[in-house]
C-alpha positions as CSV (number, residue, x, y, z in Angstrom):
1,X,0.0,0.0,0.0
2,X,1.3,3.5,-0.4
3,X,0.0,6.1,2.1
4,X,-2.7,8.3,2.0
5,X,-0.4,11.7,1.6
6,X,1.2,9.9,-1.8
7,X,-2.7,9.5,-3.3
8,X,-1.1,12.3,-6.0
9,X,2.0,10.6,-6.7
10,X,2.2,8.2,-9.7
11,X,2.5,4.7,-8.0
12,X,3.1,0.5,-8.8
13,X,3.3,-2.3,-6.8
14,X,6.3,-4.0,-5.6
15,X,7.7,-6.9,-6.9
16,X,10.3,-9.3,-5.5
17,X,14.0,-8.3,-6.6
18,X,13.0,-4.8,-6.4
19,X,16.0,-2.3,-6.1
20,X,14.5,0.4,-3.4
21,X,15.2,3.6,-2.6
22,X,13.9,5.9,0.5
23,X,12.9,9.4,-1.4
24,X,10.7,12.2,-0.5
25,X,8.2,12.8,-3.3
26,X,7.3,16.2,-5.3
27,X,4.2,17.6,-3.6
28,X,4.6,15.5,-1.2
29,X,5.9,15.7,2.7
30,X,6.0,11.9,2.9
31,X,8.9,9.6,2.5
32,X,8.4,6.1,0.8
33,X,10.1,3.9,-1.5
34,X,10.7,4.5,-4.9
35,X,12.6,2.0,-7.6
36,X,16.0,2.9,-8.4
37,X,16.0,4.7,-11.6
38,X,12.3,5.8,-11.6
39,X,12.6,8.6,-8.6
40,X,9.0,9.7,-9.2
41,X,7.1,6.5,-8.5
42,X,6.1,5.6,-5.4
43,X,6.7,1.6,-4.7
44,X,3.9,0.4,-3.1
45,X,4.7,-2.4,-0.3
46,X,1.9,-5.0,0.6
47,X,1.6,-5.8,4.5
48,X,3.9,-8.6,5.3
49,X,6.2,-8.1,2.6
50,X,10.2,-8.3,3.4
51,X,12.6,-5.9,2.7
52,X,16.6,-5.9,2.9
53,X,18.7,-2.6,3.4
54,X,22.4,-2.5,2.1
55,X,23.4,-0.8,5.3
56,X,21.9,-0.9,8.9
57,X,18.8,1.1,8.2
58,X,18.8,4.9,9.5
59,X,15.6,7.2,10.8
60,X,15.4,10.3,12.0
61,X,14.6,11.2,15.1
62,X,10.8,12.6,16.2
63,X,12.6,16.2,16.5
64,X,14.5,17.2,13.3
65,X,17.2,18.8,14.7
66,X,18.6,16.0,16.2
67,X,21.0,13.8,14.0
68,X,20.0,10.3,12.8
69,X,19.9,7.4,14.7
70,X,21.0,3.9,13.2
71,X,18.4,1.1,14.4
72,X,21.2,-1.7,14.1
73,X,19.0,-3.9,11.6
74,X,19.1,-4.2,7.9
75,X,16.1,-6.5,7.5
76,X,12.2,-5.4,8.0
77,X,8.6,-6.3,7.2
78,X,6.6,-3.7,6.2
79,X,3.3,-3.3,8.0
80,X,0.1,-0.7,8.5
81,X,-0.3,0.7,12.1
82,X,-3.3,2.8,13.3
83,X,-5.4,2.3,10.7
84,X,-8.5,3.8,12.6
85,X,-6.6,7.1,12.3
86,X,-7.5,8.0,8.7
87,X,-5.3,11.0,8.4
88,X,-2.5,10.8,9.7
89,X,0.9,8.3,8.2
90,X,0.3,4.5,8.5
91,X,3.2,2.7,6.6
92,X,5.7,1.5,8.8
93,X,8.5,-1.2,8.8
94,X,8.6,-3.9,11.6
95,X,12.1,-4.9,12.6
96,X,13.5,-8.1,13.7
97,X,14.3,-6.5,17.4
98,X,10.5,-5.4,17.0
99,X,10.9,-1.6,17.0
100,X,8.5,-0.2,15.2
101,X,9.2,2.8,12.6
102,X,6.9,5.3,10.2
103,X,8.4,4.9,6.6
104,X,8.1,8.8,6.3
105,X,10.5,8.7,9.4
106,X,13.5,6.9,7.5
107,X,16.7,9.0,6.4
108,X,16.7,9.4,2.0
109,X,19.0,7.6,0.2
110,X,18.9,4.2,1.7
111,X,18.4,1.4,-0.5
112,X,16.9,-1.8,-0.2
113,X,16.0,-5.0,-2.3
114,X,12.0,-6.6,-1.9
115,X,12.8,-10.1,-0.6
116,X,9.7,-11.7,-0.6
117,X,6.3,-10.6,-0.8
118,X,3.3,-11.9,1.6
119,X,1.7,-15.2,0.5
120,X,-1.7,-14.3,-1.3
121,X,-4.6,-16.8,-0.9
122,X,-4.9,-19.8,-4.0
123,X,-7.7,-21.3,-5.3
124,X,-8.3,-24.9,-4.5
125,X,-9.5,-26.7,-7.9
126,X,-11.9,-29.2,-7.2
127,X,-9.6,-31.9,-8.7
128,X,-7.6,-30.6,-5.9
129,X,-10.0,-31.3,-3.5
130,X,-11.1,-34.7,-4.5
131,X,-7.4,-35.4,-4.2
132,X,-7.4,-34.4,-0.7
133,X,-10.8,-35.9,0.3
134,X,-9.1,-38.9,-0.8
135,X,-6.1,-38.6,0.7
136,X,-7.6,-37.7,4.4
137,X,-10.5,-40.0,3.7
């Protein structure tokens, strides 16, 4: 999903493999992922899907005018938090120590590589099924 502030910014889903790189948007005050060599489209992570940085990943602080802080992880899942909260930033990346962290909150330039993408629900055939009935049965 992208968030709500990056509705006016062209957009695509993610797919595994993607190069990423943490951008701030034109008319936009969020960060988010764009692909390497297209800096004006937003990448659009699915919940559950697993990213890798190239470096220990780096946010910045609630205040501004403190320097960043590294988080001392390099892998995350992103995730939606307070979805009940309709205008205010919901994309976020959960990390292994499970620290929490607003995508728009992450330092530019850091780039990272889509690992996997969250399972999506399949179809059972009904060959399939009679398989299975048979199987169990």
């Amino acid at each position: 999903m992208c968030d709500y502030s990056l509705h006016n910014v062209a957009s695509r889903p993610a797919k595994v493999g993607d190069k990423l790189v943490s951008t701030t948007f034109n008319n936009s005050i969020t960060r988010g992922f764009a692909a390497v060599g297209e800096p004006t489209v937003a990448v659009c992570l699915l919940p559950g899907t697993e990213v890798a940085f190239e470096k220990e990943v780096e946010c910045e602080r609630v205040f501004r005018v403190f320097p960043t802080h590294s988080l001392g992880e390099k892998v995350a899942r992103f995730r939606q938090i307070d979805m009940d909260k309709p205008n205010i930033h919901h994309d976020a990346l959960e990390f292994p120590n499970g620290e929490i962290v607003l995508l728009t909150r992450l330092s530019e330039g850091q780039h990272a590589t889509v690992l996997q993408l969250p399972a999506s629900p399949r179809l059972v055939s009904e060959a399939e099924k009679q398989n299975l009935d048979s199987v169990s049965g």
